[in-house]
C-alpha positions as CSV (number, residue, x, y, z in Angstrom):
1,X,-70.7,4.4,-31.1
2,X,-72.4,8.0,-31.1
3,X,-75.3,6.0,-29.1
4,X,-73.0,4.9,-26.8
5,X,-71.6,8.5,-26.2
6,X,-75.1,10.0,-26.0
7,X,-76.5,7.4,-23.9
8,X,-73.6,8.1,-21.2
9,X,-74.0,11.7,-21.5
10,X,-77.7,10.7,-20.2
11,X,-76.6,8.9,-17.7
12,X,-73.5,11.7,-16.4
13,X,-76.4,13.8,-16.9
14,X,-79.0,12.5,-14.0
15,X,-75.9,11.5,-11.4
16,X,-75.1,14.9,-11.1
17,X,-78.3,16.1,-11.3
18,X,-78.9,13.7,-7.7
19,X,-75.6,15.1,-6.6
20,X,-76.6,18.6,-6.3
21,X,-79.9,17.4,-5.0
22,X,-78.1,15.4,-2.1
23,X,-75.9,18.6,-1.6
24,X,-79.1,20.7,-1.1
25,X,-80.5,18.2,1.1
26,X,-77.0,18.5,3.6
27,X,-76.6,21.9,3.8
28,X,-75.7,21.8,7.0
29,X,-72.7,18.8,6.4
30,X,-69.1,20.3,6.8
31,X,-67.2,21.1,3.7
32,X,-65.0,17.8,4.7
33,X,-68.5,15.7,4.1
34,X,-69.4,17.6,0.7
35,X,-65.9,17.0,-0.5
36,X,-65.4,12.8,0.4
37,X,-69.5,13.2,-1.3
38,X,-68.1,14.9,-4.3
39,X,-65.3,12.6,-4.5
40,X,-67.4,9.3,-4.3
41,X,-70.1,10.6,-7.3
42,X,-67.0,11.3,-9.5
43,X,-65.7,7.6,-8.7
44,X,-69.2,6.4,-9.9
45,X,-69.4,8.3,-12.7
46,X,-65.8,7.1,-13.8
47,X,-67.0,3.6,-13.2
48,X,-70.5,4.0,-15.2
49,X,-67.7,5.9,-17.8
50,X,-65.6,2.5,-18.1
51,X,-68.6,0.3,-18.0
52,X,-69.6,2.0,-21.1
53,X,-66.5,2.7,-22.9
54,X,-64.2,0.0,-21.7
55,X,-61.4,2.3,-22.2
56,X,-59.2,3.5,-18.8
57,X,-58.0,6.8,-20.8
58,X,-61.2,7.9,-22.4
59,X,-63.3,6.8,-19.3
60,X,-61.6,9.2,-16.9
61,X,-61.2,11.9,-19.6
62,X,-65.3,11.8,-20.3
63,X,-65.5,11.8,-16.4
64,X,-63.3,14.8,-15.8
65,X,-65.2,16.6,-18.4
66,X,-68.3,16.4,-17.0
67,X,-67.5,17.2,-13.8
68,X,-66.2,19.9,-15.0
69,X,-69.4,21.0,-17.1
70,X,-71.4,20.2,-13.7
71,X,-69.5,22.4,-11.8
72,X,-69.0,25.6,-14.0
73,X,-72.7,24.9,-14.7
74,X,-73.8,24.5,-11.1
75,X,-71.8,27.9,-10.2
76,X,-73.4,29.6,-12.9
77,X,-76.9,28.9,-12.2
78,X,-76.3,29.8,-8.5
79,X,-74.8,33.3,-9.2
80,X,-77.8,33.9,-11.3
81,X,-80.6,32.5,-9.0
């Protein structure tokens, strides 16, 4: 089970990494366009979550948490760049 975990921590790890590199390619889409983006990468990753887990609860939990991570990470390394 701690594969499993790992594995899809991998996995959360590279979608978000090709979100922010999508969001640097359309710096010039409206926020409205970033946002339904943003919105559609966090249904995927929820899906690849279930795939994996098979659980509804623990699925969207593991999803929420690393969007999270991606996000407090993401402003982080933008206010120091």
């Amino acid at each position: 089970m701690k594969m499993v975990w790992g594995l899809l921590s991998c996995v959360h790890l590279i979608l978000w990494s090709s979100y922010s590199v999508i969001e640097w390619l359309s710096n010039k889409d409206s926020l409205l366009a970033k946002s339904i983006l943003l919105l559609m990468f966090f249904y995927l990753s929820y899906l690849i979550a279930l795939s994996f887990i098979e659980k509804r609860k623990a699925a969207f939990i593991f999803s929420v948490s690393s969007l999270l991570t991606f996000v407090f990470s993401y402003k982080v390394v933008i206010v120091l760049v």
